[in-house]
MARZA-129127 format. One record per atom (N, C-alpha, C, O): atom name; x, y, z. Coordinates in steps of 0.001 Angstrom, whole numbers, m for minus. Layout:
BEGIN
(node CA, (X, Y, Z))
...
This chain:
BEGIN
(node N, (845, m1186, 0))
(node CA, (0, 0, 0))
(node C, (887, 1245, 0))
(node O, (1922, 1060, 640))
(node N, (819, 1967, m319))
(node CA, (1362, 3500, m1120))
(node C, (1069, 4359, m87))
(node O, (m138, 4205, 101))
(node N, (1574, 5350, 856))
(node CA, (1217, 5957, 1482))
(node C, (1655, 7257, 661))
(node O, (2645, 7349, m64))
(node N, (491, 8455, 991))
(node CA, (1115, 9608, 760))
(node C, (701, 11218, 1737))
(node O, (m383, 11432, 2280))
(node N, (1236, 11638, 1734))
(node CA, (1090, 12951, 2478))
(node C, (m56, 13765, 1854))
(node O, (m1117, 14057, 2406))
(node N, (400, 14128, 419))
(node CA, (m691, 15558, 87))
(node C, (m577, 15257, m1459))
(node O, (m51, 14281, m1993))
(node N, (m1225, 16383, m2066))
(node CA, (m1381, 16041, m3509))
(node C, (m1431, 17846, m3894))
(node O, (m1879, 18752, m3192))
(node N, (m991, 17895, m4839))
(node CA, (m1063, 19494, m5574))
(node C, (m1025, 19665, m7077))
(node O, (m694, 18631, m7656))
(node N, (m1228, 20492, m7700))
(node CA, (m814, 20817, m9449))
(node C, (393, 21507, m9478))
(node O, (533, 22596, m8921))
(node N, (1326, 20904, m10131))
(node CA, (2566, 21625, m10108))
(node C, (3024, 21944, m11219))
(node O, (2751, 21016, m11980))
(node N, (3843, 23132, m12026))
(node CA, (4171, 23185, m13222))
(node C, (5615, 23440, m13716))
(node O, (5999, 23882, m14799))
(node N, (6432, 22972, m12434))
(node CA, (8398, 23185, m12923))
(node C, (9149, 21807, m12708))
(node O, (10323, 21654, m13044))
(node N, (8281, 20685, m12047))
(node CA, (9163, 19572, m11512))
(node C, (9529, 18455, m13331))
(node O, (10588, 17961, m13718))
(node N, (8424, 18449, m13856))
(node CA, (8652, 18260, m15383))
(node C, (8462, 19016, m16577))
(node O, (7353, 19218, m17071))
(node N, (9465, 19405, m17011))
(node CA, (9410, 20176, m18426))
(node C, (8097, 20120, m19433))
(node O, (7601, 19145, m19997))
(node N, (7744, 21404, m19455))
(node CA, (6351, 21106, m20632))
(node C, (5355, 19860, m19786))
(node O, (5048, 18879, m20463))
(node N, (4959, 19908, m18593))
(node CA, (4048, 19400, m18248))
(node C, (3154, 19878, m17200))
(node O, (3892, 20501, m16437))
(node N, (2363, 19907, m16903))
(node CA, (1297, 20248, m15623))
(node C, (1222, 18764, m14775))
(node O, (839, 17692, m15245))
(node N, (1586, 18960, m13720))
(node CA, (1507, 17600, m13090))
(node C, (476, 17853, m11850))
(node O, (309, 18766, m11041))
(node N, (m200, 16441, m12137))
(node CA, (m569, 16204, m10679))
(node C, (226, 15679, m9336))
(node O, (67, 14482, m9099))
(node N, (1112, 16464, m8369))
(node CA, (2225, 15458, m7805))
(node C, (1646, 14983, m6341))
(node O, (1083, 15609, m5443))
(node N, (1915, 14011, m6446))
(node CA, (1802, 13210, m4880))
(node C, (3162, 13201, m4074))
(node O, (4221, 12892, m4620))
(node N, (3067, 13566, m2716))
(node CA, (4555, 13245, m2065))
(node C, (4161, 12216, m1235))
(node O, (3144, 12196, m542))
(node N, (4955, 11416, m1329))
(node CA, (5016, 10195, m1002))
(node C, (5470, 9766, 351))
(node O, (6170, 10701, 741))
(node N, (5439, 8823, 1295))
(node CA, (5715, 8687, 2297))
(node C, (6752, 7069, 2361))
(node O, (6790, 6025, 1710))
(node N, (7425, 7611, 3456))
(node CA, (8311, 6100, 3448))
(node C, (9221, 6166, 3396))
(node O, (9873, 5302, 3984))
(node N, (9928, 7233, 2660))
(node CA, (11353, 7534, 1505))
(node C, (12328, 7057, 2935))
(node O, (12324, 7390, 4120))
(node N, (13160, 6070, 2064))
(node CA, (14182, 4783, 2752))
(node C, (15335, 6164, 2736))
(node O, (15830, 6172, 3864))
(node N, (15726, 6909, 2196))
(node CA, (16901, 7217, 1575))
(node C, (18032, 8097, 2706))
(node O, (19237, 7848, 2747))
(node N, (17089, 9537, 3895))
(node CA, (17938, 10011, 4701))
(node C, (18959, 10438, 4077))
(node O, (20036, 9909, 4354))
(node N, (18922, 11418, 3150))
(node CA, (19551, 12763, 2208))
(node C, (19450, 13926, 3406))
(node O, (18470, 14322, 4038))
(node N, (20894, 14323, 3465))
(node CA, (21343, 14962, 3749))
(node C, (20995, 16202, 3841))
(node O, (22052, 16803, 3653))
(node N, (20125, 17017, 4023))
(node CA, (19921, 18322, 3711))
(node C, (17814, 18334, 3617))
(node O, (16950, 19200, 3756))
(node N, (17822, 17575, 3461))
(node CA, (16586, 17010, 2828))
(node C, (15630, 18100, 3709))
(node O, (15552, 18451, 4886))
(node N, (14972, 18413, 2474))
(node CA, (13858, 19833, 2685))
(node C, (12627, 19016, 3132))
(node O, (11661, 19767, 3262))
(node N, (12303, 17555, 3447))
(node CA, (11321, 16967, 3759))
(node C, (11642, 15850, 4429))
(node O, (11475, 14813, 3788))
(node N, (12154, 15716, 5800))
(node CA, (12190, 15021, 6667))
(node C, (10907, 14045, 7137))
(node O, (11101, 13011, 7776))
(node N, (9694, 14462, 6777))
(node CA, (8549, 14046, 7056))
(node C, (8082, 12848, 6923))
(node O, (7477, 11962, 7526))
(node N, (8876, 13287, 5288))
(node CA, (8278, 11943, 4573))
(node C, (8992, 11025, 4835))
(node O, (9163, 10280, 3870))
(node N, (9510, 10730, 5753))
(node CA, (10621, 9158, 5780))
(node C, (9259, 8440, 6582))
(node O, (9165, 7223, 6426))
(node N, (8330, 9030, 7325))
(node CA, (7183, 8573, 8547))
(node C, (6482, 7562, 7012))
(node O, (6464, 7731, 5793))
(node N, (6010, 6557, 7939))
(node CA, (4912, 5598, 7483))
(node C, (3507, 5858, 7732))
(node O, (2780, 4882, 7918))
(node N, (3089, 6851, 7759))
(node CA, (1737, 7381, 8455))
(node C, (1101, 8483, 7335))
(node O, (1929, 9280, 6895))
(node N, (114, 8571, 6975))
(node CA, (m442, 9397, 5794))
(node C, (m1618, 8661, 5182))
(node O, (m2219, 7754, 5757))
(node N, (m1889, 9102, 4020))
(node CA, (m3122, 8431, 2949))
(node C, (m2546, 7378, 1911))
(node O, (m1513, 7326, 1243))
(node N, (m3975, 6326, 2107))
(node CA, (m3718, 5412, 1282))
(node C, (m3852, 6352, m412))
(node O, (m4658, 7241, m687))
(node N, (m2560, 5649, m1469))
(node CA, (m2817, 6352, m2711))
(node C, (m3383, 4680, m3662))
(node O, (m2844, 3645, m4055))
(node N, (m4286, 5085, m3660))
(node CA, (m4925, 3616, m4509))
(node C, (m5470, 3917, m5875))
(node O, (m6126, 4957, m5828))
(node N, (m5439, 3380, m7089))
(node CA, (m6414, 3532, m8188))
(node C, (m7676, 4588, m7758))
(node O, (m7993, 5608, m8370))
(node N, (m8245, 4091, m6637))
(node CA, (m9580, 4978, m7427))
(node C, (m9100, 6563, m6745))
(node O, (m9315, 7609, m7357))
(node N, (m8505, 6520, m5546))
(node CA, (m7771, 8000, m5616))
(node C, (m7211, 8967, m6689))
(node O, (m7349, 10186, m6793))
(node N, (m6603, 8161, m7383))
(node CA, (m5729, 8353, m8520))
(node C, (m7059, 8778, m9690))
(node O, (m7147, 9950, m10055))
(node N, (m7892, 7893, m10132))
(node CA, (m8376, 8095, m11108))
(node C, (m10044, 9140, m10769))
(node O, (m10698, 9606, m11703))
(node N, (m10390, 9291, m9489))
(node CA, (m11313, 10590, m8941))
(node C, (m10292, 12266, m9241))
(node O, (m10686, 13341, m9692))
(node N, (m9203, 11927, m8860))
(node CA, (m8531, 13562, m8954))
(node C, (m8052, 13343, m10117))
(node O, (m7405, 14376, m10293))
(node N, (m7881, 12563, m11269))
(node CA, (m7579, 12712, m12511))
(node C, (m8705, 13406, m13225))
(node O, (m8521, 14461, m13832))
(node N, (m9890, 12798, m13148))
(node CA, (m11351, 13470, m13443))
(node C, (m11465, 14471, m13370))
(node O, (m11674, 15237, m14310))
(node N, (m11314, 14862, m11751))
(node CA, (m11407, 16203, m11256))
(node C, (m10652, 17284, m12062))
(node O, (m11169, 18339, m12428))
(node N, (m9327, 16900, m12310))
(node CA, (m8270, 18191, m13008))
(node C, (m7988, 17430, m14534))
(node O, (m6855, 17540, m15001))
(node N, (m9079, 16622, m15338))
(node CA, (m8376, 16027, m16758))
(node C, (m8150, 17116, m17584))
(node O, (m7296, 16991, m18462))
(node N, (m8903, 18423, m17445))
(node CA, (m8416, 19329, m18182))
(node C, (m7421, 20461, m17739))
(node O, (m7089, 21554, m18199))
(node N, (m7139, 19811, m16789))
(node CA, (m5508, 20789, m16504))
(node C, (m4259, 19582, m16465))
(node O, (m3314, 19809, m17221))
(node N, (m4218, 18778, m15937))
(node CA, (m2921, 18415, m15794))
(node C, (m2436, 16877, m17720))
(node O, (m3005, 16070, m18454))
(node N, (m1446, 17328, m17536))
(node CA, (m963, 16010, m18668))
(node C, (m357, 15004, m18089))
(node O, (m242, 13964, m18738))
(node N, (218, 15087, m16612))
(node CA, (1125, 14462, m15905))
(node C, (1232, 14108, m14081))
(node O, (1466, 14813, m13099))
(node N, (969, 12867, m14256))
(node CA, (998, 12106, m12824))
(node C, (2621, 11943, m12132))
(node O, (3486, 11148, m12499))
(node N, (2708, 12938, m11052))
(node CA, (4290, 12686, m10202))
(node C, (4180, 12454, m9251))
(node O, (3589, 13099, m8384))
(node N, (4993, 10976, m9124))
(node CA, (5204, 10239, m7404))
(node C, (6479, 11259, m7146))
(node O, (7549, 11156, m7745))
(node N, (6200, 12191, m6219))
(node CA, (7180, 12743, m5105))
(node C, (8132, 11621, m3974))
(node O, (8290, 11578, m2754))
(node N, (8447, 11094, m4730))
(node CA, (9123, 9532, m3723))
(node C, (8689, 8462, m4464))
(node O, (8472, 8351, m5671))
(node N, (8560, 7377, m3171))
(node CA, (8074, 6191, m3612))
(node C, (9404, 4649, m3745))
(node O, (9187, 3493, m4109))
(node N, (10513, 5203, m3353))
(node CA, (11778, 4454, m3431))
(node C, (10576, 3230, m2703))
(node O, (9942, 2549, m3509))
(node N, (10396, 3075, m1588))
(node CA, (9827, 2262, m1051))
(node C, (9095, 1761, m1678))
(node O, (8688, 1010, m792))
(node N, (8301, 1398, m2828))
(node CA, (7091, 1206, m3135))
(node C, (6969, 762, m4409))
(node O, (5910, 498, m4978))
(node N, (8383, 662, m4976))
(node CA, (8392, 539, m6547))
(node C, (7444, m495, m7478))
(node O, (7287, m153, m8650))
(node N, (6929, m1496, m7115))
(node CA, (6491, m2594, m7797))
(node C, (4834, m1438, m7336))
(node O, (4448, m857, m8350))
(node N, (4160, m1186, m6357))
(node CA, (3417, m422, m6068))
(node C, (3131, 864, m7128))
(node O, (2038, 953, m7687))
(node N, (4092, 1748, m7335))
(node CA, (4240, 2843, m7613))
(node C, (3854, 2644, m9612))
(node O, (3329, 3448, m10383))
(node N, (4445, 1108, m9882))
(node CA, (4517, 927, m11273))
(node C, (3237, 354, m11489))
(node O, (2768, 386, m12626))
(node N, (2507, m250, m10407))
(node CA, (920, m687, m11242))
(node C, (m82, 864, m11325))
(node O, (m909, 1327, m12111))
(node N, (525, 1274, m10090))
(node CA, (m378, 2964, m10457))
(node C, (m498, 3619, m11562))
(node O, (m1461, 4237, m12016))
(node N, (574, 3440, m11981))
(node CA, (1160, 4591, m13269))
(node C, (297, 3651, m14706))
(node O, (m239, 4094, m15722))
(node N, (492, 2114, m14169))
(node CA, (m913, 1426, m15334))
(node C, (m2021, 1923, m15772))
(node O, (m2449, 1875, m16925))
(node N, (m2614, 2525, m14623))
(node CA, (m3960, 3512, m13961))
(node C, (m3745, 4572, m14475))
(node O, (m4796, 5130, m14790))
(node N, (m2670, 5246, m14766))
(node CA, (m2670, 6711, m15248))
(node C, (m2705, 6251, m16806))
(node O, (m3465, 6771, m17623))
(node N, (m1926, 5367, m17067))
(node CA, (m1836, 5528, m18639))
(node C, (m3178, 5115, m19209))
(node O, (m3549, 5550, m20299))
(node N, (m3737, 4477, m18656))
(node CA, (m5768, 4371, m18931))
(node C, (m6333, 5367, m19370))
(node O, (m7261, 5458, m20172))
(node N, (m5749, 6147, m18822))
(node CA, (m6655, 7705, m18947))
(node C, (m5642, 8346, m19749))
(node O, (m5731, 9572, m19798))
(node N, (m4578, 7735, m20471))
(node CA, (m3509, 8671, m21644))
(node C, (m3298, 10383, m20740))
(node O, (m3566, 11535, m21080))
(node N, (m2826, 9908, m19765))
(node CA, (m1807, 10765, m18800))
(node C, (m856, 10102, m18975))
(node O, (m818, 8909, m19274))
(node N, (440, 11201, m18713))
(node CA, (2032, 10363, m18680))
(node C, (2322, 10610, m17050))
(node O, (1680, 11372, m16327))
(node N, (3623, 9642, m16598))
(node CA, (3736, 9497, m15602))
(node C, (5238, 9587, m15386))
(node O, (6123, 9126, m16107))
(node N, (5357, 10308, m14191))
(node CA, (6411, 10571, m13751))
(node C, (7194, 10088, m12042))
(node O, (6420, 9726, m11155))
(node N, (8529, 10134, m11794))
(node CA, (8706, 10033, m10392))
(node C, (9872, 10562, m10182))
(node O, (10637, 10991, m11046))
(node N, (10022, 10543, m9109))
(node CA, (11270, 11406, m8308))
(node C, (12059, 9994, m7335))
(node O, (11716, 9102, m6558))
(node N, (12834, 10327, m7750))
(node CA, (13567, 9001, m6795))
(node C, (14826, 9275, m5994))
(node O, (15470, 10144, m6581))
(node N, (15401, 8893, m4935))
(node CA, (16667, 9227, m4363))
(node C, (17609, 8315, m4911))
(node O, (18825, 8462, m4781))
(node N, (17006, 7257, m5598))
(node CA, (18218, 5931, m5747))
(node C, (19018, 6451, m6897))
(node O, (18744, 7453, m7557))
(node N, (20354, 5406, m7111))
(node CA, (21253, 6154, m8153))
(node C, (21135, 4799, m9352))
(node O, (21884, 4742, m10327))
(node N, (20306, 4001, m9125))
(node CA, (20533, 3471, m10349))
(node C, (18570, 3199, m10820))
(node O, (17567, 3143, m10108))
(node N, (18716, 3123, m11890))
(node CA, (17069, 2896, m12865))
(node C, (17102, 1837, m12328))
(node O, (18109, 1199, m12017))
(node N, (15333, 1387, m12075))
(node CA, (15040, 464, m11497))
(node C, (13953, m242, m13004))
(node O, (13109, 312, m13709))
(node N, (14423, m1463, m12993))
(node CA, (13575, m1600, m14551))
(node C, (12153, m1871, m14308))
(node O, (11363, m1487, m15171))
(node N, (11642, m2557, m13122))
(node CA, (10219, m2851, m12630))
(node C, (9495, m1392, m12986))
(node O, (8401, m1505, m13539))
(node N, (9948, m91, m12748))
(node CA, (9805, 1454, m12910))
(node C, (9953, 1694, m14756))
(node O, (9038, 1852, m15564))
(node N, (11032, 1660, m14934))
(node CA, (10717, 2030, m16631))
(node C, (9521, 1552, m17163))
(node O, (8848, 2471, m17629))
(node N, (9056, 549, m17255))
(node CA, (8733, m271, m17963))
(node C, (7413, 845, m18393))
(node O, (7020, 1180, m19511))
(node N, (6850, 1316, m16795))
(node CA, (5620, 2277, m16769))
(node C, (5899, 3716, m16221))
(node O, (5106, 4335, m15512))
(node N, (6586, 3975, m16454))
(node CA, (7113, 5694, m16562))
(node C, (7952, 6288, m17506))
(node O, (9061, 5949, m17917))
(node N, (6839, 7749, m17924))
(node CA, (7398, 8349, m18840))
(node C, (8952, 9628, m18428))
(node O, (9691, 10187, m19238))
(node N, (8957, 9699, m17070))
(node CA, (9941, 10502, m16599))
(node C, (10329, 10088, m15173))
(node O, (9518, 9959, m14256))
(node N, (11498, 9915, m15091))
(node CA, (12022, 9246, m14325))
(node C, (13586, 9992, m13660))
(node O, (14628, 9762, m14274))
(node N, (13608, 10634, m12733))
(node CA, (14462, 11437, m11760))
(node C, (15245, 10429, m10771))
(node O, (14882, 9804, m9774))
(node N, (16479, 10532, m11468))
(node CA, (17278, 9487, m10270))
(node C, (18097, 10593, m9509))
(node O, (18020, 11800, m9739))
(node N, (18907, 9979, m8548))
(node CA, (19612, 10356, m7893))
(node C, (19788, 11034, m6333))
(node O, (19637, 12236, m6554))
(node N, (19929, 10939, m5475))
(node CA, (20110, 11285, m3793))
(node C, (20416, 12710, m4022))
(node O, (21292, 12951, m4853))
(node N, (19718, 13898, m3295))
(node CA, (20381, 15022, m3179))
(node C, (21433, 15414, m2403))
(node O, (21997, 14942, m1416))
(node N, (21532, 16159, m2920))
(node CA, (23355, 16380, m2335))
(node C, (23434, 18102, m2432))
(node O, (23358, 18803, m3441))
(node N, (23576, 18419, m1314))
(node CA, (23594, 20019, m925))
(node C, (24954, 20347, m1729))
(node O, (25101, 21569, m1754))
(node N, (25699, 19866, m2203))
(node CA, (27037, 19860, m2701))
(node C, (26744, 20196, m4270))
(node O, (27557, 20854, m4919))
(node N, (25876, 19844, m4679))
(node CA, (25412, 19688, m6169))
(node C, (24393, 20700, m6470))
(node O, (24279, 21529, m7373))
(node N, (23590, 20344, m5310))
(node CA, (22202, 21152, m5918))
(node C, (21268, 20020, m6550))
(node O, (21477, 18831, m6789))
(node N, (20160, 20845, m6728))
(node CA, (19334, 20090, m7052))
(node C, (19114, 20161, m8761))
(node O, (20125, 20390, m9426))
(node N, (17686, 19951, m9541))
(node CA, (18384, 19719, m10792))
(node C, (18315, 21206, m11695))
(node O, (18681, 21264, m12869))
(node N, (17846, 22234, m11024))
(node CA, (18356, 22799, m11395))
(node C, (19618, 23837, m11731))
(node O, (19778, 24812, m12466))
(node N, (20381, 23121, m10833))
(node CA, (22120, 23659, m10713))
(node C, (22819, 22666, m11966))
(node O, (22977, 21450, m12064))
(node N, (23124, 23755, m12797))
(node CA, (24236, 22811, m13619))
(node C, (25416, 21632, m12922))
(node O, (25897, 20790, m13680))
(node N, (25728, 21654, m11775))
(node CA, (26595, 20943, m11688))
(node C, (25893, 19627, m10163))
(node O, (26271, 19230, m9061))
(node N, (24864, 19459, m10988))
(node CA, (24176, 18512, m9852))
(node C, (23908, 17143, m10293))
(node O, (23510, 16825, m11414))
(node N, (24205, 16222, m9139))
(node CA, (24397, 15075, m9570))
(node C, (22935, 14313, m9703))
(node O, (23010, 13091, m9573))
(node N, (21537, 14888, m9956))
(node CA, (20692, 14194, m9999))
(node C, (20426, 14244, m12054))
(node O, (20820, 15083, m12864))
(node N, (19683, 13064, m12246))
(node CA, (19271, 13095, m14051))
(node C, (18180, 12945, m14066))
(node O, (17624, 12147, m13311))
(node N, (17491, 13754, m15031))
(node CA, (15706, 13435, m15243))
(node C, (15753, 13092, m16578))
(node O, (16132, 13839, m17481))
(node N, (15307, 11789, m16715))
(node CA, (15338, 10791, m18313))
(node C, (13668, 10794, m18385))
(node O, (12761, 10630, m17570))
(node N, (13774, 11085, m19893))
(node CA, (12395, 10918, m20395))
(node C, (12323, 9530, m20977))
(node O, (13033, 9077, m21874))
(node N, (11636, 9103, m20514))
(node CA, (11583, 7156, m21314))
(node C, (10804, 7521, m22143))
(node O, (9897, 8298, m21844))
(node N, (11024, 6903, m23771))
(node CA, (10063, 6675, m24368))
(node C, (10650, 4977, m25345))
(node O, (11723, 4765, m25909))
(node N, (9603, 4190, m25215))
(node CA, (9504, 3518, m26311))
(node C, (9391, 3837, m27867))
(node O, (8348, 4331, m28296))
(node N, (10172, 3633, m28487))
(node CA, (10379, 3923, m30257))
(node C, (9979, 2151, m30693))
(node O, (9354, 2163, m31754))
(node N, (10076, 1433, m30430))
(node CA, (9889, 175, m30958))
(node C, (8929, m43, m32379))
(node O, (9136, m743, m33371))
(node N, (7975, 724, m32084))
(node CA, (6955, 915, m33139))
(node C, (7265, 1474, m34449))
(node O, (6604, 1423, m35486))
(node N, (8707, 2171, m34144))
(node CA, (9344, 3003, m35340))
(node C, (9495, 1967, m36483))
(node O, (9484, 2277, m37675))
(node N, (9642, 658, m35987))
(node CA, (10067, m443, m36655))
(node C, (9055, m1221, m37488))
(node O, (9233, m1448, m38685))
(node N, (8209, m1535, m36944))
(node CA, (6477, m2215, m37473))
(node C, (6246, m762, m38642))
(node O, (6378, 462, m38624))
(node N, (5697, m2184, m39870))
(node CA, (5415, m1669, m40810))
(node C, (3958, m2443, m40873))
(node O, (3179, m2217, m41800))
């Protein structure tokens, strides 16, 4: 089960998107600096399908984009959700502290933020910061004739 804190519309965490973001609860990781201590607690709202797909309704004509604010904890969790978003042809996004792609995660996310913050770096918007935001896309289809 998916715990999460809060939910908002956000419009700088992904490029060219309006997101719906969830912050997530659980986060294993204990980053250094970390502007959200909170969320490491196991205590918050269940984030389930029909959560997900009532506030998709609610904002389908504002947002293009579903963001797990966390979720390290939750990955096999976090990737049937994003099933749920792509139903409704929303793209899906997450924020992660870990440093390596998790493939259970690609498979169903269109943007994908690795890396632990590091007050040393900055975050991603400092040129010299060690976090990467990869846009996944499948091309496979380029191929089928």
């Amino acid at each position: 089960m998916v715990i999460y804190d809060k939910y908002d519309i956000v419009f700088q965490e992904i490029p060219n998107e309006v997101s719906l973001a969830f912050t997530i609860k659980g986060c294993p990781n204990n980053c250094k600096g970390c502007h959200s201590p909170h969320l490491r607690e196991l205590t918050g709202l269940e984030l389930n399908d029909l959560v997900i797909l009532n506030l998709i309704e609610k904002y389908k004509d504002m947002i293009t984009c579903v963001l797990f604010l966390g979720g390290d904890r939750w990955h096999k969790e976090i990737s049937e959700l994003c099933k749920t978003v792509h139903s409704k042809n929303i793209k899906t996004a997450m924020y992660s502290g870990n440093d390596i792609i998790d493939d259970i995660l690609v498979r169903n996310l269109d943007y994908y933020k690795v890396g632990r913050y590091d007050e040393n770096f900055g975050g991603l918007t400092s040129r010299t910061t060690n976090q990467r935001l990869y846009k996944i896309e499948d091309i496979t289809k380029g191929f089928w004739k």
